[in-house]
N, C-alpha and C positions, 0 to 999 in steps of 0.2 A: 412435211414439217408440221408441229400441231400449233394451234391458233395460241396467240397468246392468251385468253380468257384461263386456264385451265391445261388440261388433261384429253377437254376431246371424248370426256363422257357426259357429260352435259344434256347433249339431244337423245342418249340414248336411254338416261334414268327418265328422261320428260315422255319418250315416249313410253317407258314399260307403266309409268303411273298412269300414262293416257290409256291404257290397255286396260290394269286395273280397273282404271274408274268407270270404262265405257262397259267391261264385265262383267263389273260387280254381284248384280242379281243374278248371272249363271256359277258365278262361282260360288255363292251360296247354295244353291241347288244342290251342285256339284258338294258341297261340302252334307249335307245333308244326307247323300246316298253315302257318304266315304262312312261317316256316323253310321248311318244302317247295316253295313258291309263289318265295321270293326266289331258295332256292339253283338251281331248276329253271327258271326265266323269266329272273334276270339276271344271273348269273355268264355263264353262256356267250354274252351279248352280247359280252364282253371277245374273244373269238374271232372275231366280226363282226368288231371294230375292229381286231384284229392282219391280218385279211384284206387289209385296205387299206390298211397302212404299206408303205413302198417297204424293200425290204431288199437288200443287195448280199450276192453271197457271196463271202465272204475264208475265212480260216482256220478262223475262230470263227462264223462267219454271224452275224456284230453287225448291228445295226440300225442305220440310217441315219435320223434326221428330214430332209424338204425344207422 
C-alpha cells in the first residue's frame, strides 16, 4: 500500500536530481562530444543532398525544384 505523502515517487525524482547534480560536469563533457559527433557526421550531409538538386544557371544560379 503507498504512503499517504503522495504517489511513492518522491525518493525517486530526489534521487535522479541527486545523480544529476553529483554529474553534472560529466555530463557536460559528455554533451560536448555528442556536439562534436553531430556537427562533424551531419551537417555536411546537407552538401550530399545539394549534390543531387538539379540547378540551372541564370544570373543568380537559383535553384530549380523538378
Amino acid at each position: 500500500m503507498l504512503s499517504e505523502e503522495g504517489t511513492g515517487t518522491e525518493g525517486i525524482v530526489s534521487f535522479k536530481e541527486e545523480r544529476l547534480k553529483k554529474y553534472r560536469w560529466l555530463l557536460l563533457m559528455t554533451l560536448q562530444g555528442i556536439d562534436y559527433l553531430f556537427i562533424n557526421n551531419y551537417v555536411p550531409m546537407y552538401g550530399v543532398i545539394l549534390a543531387f538538386k538539379n540547378f540551372s544557371a541564370g544570373i543568380f544560379f537559383t535553384m530549380q525544384r523538378i
